[in-house]
C-alpha atoms as an extended CHARMM CRD file, in Angstrom:
* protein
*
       170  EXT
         1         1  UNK       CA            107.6790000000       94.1340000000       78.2150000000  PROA      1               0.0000000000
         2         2  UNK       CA            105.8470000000       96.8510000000       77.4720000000  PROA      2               0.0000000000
         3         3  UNK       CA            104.5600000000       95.8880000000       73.7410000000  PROA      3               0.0000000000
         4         4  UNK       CA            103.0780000000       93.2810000000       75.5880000000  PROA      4               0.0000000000
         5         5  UNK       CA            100.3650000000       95.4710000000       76.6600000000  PROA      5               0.0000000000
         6         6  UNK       CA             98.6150000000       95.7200000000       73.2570000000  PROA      6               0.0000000000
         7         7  UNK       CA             98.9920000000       91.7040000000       72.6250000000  PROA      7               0.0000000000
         8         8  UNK       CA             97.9950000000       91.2680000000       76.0640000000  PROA      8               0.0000000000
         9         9  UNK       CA             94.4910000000       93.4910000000       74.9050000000  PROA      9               0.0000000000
        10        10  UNK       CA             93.8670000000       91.5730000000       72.1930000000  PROA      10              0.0000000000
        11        11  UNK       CA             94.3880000000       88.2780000000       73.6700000000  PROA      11              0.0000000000
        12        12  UNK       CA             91.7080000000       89.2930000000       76.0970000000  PROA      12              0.0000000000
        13        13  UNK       CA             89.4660000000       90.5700000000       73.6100000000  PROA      13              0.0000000000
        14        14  UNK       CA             89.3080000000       87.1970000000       71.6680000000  PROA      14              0.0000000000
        15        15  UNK       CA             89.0310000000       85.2390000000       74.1000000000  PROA      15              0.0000000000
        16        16  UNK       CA             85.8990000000       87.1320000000       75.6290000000  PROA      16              0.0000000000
        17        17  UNK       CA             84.3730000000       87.2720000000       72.1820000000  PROA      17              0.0000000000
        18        18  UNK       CA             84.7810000000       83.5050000000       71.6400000000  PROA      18              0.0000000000
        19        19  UNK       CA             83.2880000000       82.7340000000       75.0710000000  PROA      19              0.0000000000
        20        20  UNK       CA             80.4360000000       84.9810000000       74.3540000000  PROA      20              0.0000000000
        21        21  UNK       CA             79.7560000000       82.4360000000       71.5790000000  PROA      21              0.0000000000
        22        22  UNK       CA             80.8190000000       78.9830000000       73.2960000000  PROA      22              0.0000000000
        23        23  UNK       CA             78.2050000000       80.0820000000       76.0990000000  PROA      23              0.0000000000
        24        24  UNK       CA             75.5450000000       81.1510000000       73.2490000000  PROA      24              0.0000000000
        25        25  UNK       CA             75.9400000000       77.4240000000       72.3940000000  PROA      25              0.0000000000
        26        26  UNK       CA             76.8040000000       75.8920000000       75.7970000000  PROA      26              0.0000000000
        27        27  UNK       CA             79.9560000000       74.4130000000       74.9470000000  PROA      27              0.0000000000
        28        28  UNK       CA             81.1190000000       73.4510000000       78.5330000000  PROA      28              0.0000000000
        29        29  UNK       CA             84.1750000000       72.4740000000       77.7220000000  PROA      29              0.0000000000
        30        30  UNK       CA             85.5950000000       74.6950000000       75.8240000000  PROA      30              0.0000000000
        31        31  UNK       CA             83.9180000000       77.3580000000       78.0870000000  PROA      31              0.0000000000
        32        32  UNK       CA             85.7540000000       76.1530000000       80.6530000000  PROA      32              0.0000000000
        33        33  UNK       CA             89.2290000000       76.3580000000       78.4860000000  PROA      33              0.0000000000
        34        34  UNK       CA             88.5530000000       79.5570000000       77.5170000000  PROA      34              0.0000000000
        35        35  UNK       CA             88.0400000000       80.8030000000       80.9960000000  PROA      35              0.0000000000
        36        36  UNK       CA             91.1310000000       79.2780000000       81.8780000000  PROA      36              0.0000000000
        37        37  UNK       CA             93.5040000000       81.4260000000       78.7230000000  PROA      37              0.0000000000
        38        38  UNK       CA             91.5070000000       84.1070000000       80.3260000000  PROA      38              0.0000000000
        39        39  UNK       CA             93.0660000000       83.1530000000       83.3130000000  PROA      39              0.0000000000
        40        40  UNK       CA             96.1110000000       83.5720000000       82.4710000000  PROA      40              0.0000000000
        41        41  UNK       CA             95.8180000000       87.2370000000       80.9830000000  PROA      41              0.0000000000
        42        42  UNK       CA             95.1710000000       87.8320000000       84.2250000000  PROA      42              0.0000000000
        43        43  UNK       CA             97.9670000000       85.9660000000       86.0460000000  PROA      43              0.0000000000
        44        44  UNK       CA            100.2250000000       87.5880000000       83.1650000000  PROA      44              0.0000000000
        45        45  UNK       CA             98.8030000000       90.7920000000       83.8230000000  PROA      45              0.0000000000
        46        46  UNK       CA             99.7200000000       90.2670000000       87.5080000000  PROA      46              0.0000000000
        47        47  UNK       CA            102.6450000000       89.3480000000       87.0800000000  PROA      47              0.0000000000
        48        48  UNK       CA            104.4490000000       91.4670000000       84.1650000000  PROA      48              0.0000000000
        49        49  UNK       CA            105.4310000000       95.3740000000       83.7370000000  PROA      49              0.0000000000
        50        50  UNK       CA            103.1020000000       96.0380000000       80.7150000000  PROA      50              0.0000000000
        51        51  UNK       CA            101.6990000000       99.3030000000       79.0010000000  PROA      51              0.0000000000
        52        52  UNK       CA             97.9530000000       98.7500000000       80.6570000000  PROA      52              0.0000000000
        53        53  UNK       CA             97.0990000000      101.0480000000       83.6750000000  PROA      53              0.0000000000
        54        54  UNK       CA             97.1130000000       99.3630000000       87.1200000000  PROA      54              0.0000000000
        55        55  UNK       CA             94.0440000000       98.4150000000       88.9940000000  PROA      55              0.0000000000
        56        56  UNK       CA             93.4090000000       99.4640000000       92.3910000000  PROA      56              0.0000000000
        57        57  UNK       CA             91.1320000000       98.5520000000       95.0570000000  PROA      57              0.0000000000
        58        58  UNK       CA             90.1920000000      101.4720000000       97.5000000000  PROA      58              0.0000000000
        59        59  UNK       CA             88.3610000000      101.5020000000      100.5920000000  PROA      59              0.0000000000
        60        60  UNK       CA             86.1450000000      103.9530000000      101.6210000000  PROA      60              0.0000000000
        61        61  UNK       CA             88.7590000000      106.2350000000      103.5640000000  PROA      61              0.0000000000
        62        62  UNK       CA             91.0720000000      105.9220000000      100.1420000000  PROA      62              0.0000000000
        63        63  UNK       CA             93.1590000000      103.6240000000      101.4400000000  PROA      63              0.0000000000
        64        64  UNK       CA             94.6820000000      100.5310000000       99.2360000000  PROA      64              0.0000000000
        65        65  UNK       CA             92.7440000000       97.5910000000       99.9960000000  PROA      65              0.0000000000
        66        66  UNK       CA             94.2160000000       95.5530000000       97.5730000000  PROA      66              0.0000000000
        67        67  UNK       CA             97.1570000000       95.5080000000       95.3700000000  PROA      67              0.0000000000
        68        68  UNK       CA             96.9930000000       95.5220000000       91.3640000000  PROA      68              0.0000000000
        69        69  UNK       CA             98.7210000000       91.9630000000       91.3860000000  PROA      69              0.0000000000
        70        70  UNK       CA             96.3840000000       90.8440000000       93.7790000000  PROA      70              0.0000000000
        71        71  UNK       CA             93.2650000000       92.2480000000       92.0900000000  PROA      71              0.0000000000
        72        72  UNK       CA             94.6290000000       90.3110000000       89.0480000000  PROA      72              0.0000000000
        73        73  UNK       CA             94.8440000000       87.3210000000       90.9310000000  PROA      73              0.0000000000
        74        74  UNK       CA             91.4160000000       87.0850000000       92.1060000000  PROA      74              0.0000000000
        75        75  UNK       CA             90.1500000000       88.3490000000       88.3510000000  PROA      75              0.0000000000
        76        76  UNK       CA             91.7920000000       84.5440000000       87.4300000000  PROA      76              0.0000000000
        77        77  UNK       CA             90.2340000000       82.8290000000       90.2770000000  PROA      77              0.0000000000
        78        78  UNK       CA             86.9800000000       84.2300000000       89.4590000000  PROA      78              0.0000000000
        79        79  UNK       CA             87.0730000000       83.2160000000       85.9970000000  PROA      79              0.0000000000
        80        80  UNK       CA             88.3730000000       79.3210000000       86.9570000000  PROA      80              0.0000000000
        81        81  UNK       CA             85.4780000000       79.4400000000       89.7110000000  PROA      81              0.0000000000
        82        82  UNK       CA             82.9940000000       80.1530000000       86.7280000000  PROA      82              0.0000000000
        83        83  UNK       CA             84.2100000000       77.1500000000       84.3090000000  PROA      83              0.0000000000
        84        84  UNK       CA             83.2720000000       75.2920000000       87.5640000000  PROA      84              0.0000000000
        85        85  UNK       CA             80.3590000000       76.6220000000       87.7290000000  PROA      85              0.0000000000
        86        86  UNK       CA             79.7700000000       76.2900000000       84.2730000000  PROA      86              0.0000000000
        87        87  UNK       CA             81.0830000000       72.5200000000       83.7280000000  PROA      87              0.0000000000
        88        88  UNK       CA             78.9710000000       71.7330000000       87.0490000000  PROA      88              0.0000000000
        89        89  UNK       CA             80.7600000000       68.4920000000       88.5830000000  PROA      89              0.0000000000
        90        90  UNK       CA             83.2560000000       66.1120000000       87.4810000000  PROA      90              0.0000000000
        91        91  UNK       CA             81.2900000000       64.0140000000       86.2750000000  PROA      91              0.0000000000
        92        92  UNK       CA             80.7410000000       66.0050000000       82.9370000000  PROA      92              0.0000000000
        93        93  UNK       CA             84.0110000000       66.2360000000       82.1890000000  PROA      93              0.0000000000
        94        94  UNK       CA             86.2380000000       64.3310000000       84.0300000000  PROA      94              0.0000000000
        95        95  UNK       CA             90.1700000000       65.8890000000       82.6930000000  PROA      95              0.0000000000
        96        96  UNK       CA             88.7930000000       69.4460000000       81.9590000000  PROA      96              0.0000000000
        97        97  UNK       CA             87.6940000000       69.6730000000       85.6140000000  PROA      97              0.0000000000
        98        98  UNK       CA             90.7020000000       68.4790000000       86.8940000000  PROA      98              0.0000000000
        99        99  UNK       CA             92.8410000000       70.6640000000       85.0100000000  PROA      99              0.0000000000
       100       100  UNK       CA             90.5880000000       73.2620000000       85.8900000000  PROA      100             0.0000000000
       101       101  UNK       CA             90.8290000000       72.3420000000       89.8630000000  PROA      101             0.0000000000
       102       102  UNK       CA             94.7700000000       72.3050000000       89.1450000000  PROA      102             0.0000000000
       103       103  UNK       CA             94.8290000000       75.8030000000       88.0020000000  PROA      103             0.0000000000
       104       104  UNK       CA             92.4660000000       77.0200000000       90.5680000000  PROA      104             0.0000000000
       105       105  UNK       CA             94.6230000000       75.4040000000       93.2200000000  PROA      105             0.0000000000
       106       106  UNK       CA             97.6170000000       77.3110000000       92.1700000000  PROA      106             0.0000000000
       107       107  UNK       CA             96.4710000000       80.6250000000       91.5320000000  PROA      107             0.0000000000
       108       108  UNK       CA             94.5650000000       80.3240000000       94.7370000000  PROA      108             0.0000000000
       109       109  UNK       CA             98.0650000000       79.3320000000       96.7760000000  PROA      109             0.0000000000
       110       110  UNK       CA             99.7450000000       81.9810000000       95.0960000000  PROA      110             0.0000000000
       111       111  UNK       CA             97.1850000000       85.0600000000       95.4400000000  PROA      111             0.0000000000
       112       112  UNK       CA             97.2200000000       83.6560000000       99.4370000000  PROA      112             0.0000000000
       113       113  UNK       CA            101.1030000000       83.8110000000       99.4160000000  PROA      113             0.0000000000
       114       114  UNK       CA            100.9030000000       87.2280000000       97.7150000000  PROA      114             0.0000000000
       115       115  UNK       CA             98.7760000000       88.8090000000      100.1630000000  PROA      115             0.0000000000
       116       116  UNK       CA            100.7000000000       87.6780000000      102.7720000000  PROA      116             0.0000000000
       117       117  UNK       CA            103.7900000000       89.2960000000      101.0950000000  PROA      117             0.0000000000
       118       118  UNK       CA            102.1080000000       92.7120000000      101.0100000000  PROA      118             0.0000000000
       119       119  UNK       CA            100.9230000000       92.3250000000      104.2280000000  PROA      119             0.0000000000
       120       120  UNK       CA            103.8350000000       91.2860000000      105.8960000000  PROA      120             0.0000000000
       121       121  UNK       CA            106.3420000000       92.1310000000      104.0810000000  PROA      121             0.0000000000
       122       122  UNK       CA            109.3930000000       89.8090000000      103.1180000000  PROA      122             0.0000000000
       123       123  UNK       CA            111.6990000000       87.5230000000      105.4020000000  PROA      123             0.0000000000
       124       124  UNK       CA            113.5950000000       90.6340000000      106.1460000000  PROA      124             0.0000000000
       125       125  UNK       CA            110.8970000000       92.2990000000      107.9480000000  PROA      125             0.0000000000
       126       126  UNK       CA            111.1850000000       92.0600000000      111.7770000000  PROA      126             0.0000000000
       127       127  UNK       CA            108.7310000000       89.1850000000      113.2430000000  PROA      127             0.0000000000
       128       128  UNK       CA            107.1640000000       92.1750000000      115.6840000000  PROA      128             0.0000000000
       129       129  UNK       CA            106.6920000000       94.1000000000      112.9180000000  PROA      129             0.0000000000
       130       130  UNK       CA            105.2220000000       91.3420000000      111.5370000000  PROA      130             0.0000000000
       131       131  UNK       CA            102.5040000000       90.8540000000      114.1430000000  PROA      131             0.0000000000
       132       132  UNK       CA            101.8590000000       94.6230000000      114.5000000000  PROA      132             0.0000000000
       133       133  UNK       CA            100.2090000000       94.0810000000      110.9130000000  PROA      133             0.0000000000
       134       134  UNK       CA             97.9740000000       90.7750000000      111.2650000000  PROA      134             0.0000000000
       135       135  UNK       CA             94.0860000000       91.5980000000      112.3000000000  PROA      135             0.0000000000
       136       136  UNK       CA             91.8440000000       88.7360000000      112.1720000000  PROA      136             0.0000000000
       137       137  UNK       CA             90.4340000000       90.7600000000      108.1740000000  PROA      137             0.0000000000
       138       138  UNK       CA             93.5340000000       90.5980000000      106.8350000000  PROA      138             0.0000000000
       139       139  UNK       CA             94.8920000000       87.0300000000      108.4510000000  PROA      139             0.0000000000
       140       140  UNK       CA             92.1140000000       85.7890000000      106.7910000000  PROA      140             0.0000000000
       141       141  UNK       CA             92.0520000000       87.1310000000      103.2770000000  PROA      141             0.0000000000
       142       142  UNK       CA             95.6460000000       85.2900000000      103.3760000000  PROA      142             0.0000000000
       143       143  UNK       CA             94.5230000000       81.8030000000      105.0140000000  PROA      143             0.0000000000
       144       144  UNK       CA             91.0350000000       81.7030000000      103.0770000000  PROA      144             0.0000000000
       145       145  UNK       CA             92.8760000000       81.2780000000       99.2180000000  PROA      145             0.0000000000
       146       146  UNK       CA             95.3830000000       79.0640000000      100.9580000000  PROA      146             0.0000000000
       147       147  UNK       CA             93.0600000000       76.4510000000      102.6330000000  PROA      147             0.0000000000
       148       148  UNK       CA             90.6670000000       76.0920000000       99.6570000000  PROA      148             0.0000000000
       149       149  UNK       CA             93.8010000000       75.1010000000       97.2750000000  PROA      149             0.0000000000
       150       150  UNK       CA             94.5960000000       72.5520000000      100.0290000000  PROA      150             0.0000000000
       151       151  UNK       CA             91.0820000000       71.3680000000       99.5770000000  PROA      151             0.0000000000
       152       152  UNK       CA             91.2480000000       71.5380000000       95.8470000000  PROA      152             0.0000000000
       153       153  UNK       CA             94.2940000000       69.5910000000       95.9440000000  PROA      153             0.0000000000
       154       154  UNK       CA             93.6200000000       66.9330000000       98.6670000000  PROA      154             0.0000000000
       155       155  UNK       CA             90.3260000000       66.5210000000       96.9150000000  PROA      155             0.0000000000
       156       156  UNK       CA             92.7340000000       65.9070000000       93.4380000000  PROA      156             0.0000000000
       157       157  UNK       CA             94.3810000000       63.3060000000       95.3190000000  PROA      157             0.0000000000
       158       158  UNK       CA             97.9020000000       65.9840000000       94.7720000000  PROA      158             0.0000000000
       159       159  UNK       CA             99.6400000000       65.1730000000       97.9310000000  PROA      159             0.0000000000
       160       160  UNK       CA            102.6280000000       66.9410000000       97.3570000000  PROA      160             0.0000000000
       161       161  UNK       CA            100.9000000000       69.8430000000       96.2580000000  PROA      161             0.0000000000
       162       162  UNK       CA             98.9640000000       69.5850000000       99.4700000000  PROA      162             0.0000000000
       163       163  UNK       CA            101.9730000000       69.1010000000      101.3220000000  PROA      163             0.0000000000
       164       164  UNK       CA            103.7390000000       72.4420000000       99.6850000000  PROA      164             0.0000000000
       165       165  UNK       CA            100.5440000000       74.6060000000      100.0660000000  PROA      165             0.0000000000
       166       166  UNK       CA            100.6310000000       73.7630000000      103.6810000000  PROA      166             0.0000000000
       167       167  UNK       CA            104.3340000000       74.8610000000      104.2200000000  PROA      167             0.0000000000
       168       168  UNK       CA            103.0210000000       77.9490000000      103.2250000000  PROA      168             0.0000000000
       169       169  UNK       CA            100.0820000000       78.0780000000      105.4490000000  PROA      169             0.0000000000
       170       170  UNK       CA            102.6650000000       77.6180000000      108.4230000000  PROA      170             0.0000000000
């Protein structure tokens, strides 16, 4: 996986340069696709051992505030939150919204589920130990992701989706 890294660049780079000139000519929609390959660079970047250096997030004392998978995670919210921004409503484009909302929805459920992972470790971790981690800052940079892709998806008429993003709220 790591020769990914350098296709992984370039991806990124292309995409940029060809939303640079979809926005130069306000092409909503495929402003809004392009956001959402860029997206996935992130998710892939999140997600995948490849030859790019890992971001971190450090608070003011030094400490880790946020994990590189995490930090990529939010990178691809951020850019499906912009092709909302950018497509405005709905009503402009009724399937590249949706889509749009879909993906949001899902990276949103799974940064939430992440966070709670670092946090809290896996199912192996003691339930007191558990509890000795949660503050009412951290509880809710995992509930926050995890209730807006309920509302994405209740809103997208996705029950099941709904249904499976609040299992994971539980």
């Amino acid at each position: 996986l790591k020769a990914t890294g350098p296709f992984l660049l370039s991806a990124k780079f292309w995409f940029s340069e060809s939303l640079r000139h979809f926005e130069a000519s306000n092409d909503l929609r495929n402003i809004a696709l392009l956001r959402c390959n860029l997206c996935q660079c992130c998710k892939i970047r999140a997600n995948t051992s490849v030859a790019l250096p890992k971001l971190n997030d450090k608070s003011s004392d030094g400490s880790s505030v946020a994990t590189h998978a995490e930090i990529c995670l939010q990178q691809a919210a951020d850019h499906l939150q912009r092709a909302h921004e950018r497509l405005g409503d709905r009503d402009a484009d009724a399937m590249t919204w949706d889509m749009v909302s879909t993906e949001l929805a899902a990276t949103l459920l799974v940064l939430g589920v992440r966070r709670r992972q670092t946090l809290l470790g896996r199912a192996a971790t003691p339930v007191v130990m558990q509890a000795l981690r949660l503050n009412p800052g951290s509880e809710r940079r995992i509930i926050e992701p995890m209730e807006q892709s309920i509302q994405i998806y209740e809103a997208l008429g996705n029950g099941h989706q709904a249904a499976a993003a609040n299992y994971q709220l539980a």
